[in-house]
C-alpha positions in Angstrom: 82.4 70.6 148.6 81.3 72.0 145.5 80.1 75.4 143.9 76.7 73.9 143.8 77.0 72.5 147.2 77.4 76.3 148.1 74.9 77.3 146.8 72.0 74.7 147.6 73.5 75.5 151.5 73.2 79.0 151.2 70.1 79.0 149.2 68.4 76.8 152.1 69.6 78.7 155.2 67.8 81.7 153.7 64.6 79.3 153.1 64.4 80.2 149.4 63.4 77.9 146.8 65.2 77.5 143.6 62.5 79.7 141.3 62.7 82.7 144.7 66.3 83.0 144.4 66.4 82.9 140.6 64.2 85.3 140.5 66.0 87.5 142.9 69.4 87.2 141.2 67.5 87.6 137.4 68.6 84.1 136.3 66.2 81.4 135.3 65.5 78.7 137.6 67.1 76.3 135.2 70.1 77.7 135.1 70.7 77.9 138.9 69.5 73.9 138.9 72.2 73.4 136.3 74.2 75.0 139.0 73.6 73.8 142.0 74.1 70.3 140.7 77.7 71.3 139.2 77.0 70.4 135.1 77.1 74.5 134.3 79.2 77.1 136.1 78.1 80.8 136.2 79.7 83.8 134.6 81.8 85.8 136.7 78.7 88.6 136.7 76.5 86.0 137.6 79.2 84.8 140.1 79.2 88.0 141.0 75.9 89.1 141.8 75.8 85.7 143.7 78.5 86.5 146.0 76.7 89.8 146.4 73.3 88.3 147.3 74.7 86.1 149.8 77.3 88.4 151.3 79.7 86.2 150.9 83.6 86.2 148.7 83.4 84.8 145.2 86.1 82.4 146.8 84.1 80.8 149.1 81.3 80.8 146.5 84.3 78.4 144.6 85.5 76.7 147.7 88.5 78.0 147.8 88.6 79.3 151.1 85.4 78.0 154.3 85.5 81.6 155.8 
């Protein structure tokens, strides 16, 4: 498991596409594409504001912990 495995699984539970949760979390599409297939990681306020919007630890978001 991966950052951007995370994220494509949380991203899809929620039903979002990649352009309606950029836009949600006021990133571009591309850069949340770069992340979801692991060749960019983001900033820890982008990390952040992830973890936030999913309600979900920053750790789990990195995988280091499945809870």
């Amino acid at each position: 498991m991966s950052l951007g495995n995370r994220l494509v699984e949380l991203r899809k539970v929620l039903g979002f596409t990649q352009t309606e949760l950029a836009k949600r979390l006021g990133i571009s599409r591309g850069s949340l594409s770069m992340y979801e297939i692991d060749k960019r990681e983001p900033d820890n306020n982008t990390l952040n504001k992830i973890a936030d919007f999913f309600d979900v630890s920053t750790d789990y978001l990195l995988c280091r912990t499945d809870i």
